[in-house]
C-alpha positions as CSV (number, residue, x, y, z in Angstrom):
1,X,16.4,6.6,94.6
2,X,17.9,3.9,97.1
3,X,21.6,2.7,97.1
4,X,20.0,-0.6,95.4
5,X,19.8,1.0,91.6
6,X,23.5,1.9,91.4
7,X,24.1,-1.4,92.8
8,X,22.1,-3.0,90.3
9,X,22.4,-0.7,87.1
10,X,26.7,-0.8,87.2
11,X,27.1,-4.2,89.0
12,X,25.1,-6.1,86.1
13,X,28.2,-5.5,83.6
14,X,30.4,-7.4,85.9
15,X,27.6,-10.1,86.8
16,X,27.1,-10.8,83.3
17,X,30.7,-11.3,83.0
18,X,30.9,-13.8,85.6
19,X,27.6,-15.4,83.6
20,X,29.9,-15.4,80.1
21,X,32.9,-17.2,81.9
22,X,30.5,-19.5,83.9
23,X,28.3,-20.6,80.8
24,X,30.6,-20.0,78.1
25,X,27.3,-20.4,75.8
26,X,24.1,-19.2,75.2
27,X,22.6,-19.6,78.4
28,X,25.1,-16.6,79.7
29,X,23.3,-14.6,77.1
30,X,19.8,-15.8,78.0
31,X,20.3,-15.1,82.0
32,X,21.9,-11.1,81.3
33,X,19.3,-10.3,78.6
34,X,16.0,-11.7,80.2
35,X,17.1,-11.0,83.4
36,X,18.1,-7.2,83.1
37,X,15.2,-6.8,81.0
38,X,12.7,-8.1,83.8
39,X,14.5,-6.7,87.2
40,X,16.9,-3.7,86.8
41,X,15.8,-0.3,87.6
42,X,13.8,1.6,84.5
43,X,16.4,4.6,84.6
44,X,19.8,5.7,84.3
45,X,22.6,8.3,84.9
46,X,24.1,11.2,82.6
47,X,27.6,11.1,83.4
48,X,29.9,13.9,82.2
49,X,31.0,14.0,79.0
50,X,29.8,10.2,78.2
51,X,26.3,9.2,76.6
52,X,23.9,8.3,79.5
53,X,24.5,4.8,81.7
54,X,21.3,2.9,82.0
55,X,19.7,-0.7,81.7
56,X,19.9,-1.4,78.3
57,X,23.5,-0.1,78.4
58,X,24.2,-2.5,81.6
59,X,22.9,-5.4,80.1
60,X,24.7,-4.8,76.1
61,X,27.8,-3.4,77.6
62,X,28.4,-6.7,79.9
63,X,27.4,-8.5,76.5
64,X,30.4,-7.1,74.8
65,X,32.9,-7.1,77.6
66,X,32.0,-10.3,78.7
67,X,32.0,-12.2,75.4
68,X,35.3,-10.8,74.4
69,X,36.7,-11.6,77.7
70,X,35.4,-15.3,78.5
71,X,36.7,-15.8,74.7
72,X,33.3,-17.1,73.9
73,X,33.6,-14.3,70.9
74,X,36.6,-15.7,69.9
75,X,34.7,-19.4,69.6
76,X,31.8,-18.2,67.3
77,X,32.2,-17.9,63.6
78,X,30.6,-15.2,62.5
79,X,31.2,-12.9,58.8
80,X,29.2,-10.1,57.8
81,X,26.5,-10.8,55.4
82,X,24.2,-8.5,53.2
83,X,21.1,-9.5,55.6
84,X,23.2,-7.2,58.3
85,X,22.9,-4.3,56.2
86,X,19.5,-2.9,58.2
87,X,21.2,-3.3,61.4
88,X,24.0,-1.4,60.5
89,X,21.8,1.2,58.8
90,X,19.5,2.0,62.1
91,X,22.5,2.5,64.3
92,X,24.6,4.1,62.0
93,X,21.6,6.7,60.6
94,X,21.9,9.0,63.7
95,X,25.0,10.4,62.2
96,X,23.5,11.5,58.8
97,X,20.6,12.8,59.8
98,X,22.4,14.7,62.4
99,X,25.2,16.0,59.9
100,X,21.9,16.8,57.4
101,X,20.4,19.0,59.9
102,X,23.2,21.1,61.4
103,X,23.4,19.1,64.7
104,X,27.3,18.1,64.4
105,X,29.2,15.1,64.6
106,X,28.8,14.2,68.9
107,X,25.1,14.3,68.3
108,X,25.5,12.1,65.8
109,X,27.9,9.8,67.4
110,X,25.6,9.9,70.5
111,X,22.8,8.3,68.6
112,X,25.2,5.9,67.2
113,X,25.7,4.9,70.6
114,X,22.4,4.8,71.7
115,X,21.3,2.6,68.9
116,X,23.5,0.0,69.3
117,X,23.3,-0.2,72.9
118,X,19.8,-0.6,72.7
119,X,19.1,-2.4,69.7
120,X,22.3,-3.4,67.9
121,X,24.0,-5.5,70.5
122,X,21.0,-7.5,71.4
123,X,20.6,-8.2,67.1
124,X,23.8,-9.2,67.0
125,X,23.9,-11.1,69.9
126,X,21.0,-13.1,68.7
127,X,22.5,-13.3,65.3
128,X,26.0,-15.0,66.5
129,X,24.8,-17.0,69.3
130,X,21.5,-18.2,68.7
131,X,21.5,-20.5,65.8
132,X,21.6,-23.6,66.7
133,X,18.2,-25.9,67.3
134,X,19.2,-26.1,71.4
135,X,19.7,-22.4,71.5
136,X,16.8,-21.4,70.0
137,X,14.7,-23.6,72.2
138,X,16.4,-22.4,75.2
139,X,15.2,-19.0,74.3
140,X,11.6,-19.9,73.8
141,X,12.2,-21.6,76.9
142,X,13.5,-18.6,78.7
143,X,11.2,-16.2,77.1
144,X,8.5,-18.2,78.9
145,X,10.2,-18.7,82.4
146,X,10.6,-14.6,82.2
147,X,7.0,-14.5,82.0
148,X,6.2,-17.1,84.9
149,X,8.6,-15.4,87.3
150,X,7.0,-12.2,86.4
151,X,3.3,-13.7,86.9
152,X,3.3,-13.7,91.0
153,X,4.9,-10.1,90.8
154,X,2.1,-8.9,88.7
155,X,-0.5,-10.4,90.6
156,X,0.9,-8.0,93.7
157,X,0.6,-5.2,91.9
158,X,-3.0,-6.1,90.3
159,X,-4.3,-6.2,94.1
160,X,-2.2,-3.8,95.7
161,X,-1.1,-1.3,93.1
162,X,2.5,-0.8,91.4
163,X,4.8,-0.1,94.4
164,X,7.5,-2.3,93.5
165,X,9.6,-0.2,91.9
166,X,9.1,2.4,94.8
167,X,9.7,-0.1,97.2
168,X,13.1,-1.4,95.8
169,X,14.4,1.0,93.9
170,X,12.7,4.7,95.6
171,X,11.1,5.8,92.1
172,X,8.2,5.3,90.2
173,X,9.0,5.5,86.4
174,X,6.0,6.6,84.6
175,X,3.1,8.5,85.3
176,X,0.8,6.4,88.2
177,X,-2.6,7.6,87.0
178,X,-2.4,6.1,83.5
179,X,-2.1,2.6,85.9
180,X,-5.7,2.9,86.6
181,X,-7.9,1.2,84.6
182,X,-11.2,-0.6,84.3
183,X,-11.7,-0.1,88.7
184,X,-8.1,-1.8,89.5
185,X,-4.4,-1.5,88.8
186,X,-2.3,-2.7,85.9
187,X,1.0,-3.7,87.0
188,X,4.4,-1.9,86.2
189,X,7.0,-4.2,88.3
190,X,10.1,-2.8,87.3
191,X,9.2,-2.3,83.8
192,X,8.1,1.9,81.9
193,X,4.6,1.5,81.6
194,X,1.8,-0.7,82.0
195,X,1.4,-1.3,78.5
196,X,5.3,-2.6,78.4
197,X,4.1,-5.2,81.0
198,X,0.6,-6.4,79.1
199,X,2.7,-7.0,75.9
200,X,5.2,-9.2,77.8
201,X,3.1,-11.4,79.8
202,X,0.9,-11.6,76.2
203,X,3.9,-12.7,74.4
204,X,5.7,-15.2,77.1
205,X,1.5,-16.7,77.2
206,X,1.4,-17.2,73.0
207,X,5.1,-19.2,73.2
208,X,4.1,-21.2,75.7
209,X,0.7,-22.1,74.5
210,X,2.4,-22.8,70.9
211,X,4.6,-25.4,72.9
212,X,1.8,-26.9,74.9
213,X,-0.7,-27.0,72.1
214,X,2.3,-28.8,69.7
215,X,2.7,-31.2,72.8
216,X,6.0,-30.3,72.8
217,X,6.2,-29.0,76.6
218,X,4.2,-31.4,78.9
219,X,5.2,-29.5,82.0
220,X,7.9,-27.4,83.8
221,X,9.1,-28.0,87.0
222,X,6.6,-31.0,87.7
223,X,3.7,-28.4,87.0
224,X,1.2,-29.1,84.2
225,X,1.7,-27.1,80.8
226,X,-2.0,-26.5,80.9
227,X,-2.5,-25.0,84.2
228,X,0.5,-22.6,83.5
229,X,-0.9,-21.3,80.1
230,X,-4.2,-20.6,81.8
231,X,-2.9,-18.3,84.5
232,X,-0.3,-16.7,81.9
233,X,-3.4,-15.9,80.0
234,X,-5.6,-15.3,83.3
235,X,-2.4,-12.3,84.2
236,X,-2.3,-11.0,81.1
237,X,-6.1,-10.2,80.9
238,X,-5.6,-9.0,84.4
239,X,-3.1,-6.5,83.4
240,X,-5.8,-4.7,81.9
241,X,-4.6,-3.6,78.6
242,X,-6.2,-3.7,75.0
243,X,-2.7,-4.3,73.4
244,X,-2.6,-7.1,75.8
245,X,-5.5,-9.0,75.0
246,X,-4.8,-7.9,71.0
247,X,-1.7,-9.4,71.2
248,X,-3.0,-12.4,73.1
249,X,-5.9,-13.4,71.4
250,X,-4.3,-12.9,67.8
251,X,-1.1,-15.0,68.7
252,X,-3.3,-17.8,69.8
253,X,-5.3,-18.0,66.9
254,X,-2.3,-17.7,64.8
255,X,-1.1,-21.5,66.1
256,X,-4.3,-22.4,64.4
257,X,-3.7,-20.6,61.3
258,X,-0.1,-21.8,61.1
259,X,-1.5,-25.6,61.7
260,X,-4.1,-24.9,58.6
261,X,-1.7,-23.0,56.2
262,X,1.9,-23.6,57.7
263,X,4.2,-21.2,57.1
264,X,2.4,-19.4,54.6
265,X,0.7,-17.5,56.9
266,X,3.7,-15.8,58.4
267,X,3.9,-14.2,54.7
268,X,-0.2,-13.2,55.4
269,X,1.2,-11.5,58.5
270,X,3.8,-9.8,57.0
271,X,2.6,-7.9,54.3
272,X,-0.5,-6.9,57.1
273,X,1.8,-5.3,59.1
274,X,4.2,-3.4,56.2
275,X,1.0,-2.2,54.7
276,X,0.1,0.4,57.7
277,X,3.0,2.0,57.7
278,X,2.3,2.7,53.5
279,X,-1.3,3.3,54.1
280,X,-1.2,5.7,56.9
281,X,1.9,8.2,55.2
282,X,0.1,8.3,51.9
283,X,-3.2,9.2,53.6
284,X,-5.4,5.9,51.9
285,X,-6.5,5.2,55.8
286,X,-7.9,7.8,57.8
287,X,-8.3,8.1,61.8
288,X,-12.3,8.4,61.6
289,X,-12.1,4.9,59.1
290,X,-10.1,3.1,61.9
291,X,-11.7,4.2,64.8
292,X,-15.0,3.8,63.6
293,X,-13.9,-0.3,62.9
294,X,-12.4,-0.3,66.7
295,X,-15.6,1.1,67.7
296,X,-17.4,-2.4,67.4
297,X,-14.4,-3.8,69.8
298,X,-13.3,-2.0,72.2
299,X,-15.1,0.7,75.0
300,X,-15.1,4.8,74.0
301,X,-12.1,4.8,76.6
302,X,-9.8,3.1,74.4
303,X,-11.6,3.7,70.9
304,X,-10.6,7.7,72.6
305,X,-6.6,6.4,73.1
306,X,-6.8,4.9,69.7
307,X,-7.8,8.5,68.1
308,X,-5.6,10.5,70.2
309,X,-2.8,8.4,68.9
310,X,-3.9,8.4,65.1
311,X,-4.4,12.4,65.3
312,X,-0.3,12.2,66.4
313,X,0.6,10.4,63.2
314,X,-1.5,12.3,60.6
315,X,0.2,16.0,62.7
316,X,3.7,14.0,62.4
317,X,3.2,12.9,59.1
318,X,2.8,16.0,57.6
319,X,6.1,17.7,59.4
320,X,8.3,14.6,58.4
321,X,7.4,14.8,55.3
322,X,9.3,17.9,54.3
323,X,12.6,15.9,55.4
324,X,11.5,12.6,54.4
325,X,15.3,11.0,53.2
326,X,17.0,11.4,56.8
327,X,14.3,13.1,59.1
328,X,14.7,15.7,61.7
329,X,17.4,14.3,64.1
330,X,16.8,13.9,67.8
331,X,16.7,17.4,69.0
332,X,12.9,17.5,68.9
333,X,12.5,19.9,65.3
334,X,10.4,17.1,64.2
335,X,7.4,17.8,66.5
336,X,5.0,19.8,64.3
337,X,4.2,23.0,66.0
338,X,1.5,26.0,66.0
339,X,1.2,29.1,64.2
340,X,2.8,30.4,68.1
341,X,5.9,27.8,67.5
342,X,4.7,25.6,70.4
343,X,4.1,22.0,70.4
344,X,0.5,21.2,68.5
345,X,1.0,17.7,70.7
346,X,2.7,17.0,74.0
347,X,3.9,13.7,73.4
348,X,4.2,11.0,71.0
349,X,3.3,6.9,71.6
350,X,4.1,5.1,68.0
351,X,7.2,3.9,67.9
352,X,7.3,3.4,64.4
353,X,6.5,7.4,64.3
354,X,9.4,7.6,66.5
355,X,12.1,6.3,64.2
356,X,10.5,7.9,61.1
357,X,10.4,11.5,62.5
358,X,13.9,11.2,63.8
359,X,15.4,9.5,60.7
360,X,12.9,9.6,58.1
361,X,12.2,6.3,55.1
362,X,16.1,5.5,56.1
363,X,15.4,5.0,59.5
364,X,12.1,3.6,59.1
365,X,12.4,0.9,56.9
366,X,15.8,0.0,58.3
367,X,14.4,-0.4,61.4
368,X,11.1,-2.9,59.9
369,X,13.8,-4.8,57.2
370,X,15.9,-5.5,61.0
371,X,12.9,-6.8,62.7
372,X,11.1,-8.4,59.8
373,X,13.8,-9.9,58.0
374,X,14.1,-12.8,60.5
375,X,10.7,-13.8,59.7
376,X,10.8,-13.3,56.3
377,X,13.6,-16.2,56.2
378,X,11.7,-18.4,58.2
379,X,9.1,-18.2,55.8
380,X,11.3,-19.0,52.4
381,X,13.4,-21.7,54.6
382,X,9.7,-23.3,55.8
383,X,8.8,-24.1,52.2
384,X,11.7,-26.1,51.7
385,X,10.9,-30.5,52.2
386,X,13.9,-30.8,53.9
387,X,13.4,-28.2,56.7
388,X,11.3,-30.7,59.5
389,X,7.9,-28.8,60.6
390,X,8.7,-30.4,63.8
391,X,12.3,-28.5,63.9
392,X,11.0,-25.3,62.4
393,X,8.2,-24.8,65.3
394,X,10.8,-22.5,67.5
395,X,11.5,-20.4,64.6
396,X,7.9,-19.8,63.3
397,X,6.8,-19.0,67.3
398,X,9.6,-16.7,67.8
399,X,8.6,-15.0,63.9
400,X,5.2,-14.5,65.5
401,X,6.5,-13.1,68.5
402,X,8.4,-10.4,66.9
403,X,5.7,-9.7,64.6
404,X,3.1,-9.1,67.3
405,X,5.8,-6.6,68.6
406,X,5.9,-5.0,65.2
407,X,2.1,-4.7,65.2
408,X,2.2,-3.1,68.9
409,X,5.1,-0.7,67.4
410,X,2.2,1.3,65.3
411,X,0.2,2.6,68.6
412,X,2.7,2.0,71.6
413,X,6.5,2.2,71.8
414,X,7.6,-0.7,74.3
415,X,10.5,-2.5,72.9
416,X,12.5,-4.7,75.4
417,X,16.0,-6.1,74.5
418,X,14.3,-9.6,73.9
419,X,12.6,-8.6,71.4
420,X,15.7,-7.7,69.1
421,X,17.4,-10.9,70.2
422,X,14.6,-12.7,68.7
423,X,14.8,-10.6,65.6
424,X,18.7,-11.3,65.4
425,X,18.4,-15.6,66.1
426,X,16.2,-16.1,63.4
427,X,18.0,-14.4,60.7
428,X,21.1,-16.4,62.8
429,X,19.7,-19.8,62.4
430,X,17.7,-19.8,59.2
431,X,20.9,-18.6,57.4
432,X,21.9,-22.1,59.0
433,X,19.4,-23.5,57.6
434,X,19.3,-22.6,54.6
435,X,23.4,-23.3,54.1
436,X,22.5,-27.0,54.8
437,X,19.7,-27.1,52.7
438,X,21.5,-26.3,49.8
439,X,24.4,-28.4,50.8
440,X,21.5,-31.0,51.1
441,X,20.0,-30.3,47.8
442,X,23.4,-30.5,45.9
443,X,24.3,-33.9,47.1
444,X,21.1,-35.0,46.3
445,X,21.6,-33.9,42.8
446,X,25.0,-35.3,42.6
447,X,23.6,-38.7,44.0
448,X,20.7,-38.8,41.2
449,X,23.3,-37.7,38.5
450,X,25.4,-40.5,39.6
451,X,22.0,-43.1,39.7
């Protein structure tokens, strides 16, 4: 590795300090968390006798020591509510399902730590900060300048292969074989894994296309909204990935569903994506069913990944299940093994499996309830009159954004720190919303009462 990912890795808690005391807003929050999750090395360091140091650890710990030093903490007004409750069950579950399986407390506390650096803080952080109309356009708005600054560094790596993590940093993080595809290269930049690249550039494409097809966003930077959508989409197919174009092509045709049914649909969408989860434990839905539905879609290639994956869930599935409150811990007792002991699989994608084998239902549906809840409000708020559809537009985009993650969750496990900032501003700002619209509702009672 070159001097540069030190550099970068422990000098991005002090830069997002100086970000916190020079914004003293949002925008401090937006620059640290996109810009982390888009440039600093995919690795980190095991230091003795402290949980490991990397990126998402940068980025939350100059979060926290930045927010509480600027004083911007100090300026938000912020109380627990019972809507936290799944965040604080997925980081805190590490410690009971470590305790239930003999691994003792610093495992536990280890996970603790773990979680919330890479999920909790960026919740929260959505959750405290984000909940405001300006905010919560200026993360649409940042989710999509992510993606365009990306777009000219993918398009180096689609011509001359992944290289620029090797070139900057002296490491390539993933395995560079699984980057071939279709006769070219899918690019990595500084991102895990191909795949963690096609779902990005898919999801920056779908927000801005939402804002361009409202009329909202006429241009950026003097360049026309239309010609920057097309060649957001035109990378995105170029990154060569089916979860890609899935996630591209269904959150495009969503805007049209949300125009025809408005915020109904995000309920459709909801109970789609709980209902794998269900059918796939109790056994209703069978690899052979799904696969042989992909079939008519996509090539044998990737109807072949698909099974591969499937075959993992229905092997996990049946270990889990014998520890189904609190699951195995993280020591790896949860892979199911051979008659020999060894592994029956090498590796495992889902990252819904993940969090289920690790944790069991506690971990799973705390982990769903913390990135579906936001959604879910955005929903019951949308059906309120009073609720403008022309104000709710950067909720219900950002709701579709996470749940196009959630549906990725069930075959790939790519989450990015954005993504759980999202989750955490829209159950921030529809609680807003939905304080002032029953404020709103009781003054217009007490003004017909009065009439």
């Amino acid at each position: 590795m070159t001097p540069l990912v030190p550099i970068m890795l422990f000098g991005w808690v002090p830069f997002t300090c100086l970000l916190c005391f020079r914004y003293l807003n949002y925008r401090a929050i937006l620059l640290s968390v996109i810009g982390g999750t888009l440039f600093l090395p995919y690795t980190g360091y095991n230091l003795p006798g402290l949980p490991r140091f990397d990126r998402s650890s940068a980025i939350a710990l100059g979060l926290i020591i930045g927010l509480r030093l600027s004083g911007m903490r100090a300026n938000v007004q912020f109380r627990w509510r019972l809507y936290d409750l799944p965040v604080l069950i997925f980081c805190l579950v590490p410690l009971f399902s470590s305790l239930n399986n003999g691994f003792g407390v610093y495992e536990g506390l280890s996970g603790i730590y773990s979680r919330t650096m890479e999920y909790g803080t960026f919740y929260l952080a959505g959750r405290m900060y984000f909940s405001s109309d300006i905010s919560l356009q200026g993360l649409c708005r940042g989710i999509v300048i992510g993606g365009l600054l990306y777009m000219p560094l993918c398009w180096y790596e689609i011509r001359m292969s992944p290289q620029l993590s090797n070139i900057f940093y002296g490491f390539f993080p993933h395995s560079f074989a699984q980057q071939f595809r279709y006769g070219g290269f899918r690019p990595v930049v500084f991102m895990y894994h191909g795949l963690m690249v096609a779902l990005w550039m898919a999801l920056c494409t779908v927000l801005a296309y939402w804002f361009w097809r409202d009329g909202r966003w006429r241009s950026i930077k003097g360049i026309p909204m239309s010609i920057l959508v097309f060649l957001l989409a035109l990378t995105t197919v170029l990154c060569k990935s089916a979860n890609g174009w899935f996630a591209l092509l269904l959150g495009c045709v969503s805007f049209t569903l949300y125009r025809l049914f408005s915020v109904r649909i995000i309920l459709v969408f909801l109970l789609l994506v709980l209902s794998y989860p269900a059918l796939r434990i109790s056994g209703l839905v069978s690899e052979t069913e799904i696969t042989g539905v992909v079939s008519h879609v996509l090539d044998s290639t990737r109807v072949g990944s698909l099974g591969i994956r499937l075959r993992q869930e229905d092997l996990f599935v049946e270990n889990i299940l014998k520890r189904p409150l609190l699951g195995w811990g993280r020591i790896g007792r949860a892979w199911p093994r051979r008659e020999d002991e060894k592994k029956a699989i090498d590796m495992v994608d889902s990252l819904w499996l993940i969090y289920f084998a690790v944790n069991g239902f506690t971990g799973l549906i705390s982990f769903y309830a913390m990135l579906l809840l936001g959604p879910w409000l955005v929903y019951r708020n949308g059906k309120r009159k009073i609720w403008r559809r022309e104000a709710r537009l950067p909720a219900v985009a950002l709701s579709f954004l996470v749940l196009l993650f959630a549906v990725d969750s069930y075959v790939n496990g790519m989450p990015l720190p954005v993504y759980f900032l999202a989750a955490g501003s829209l159950v921030g700002y529809s609680l807003r919303i939905g304080v002032q619209g029953q404020t709103q509702e009781v003054k217009t009672r007490n003004a017909l009462s009065a009439t």
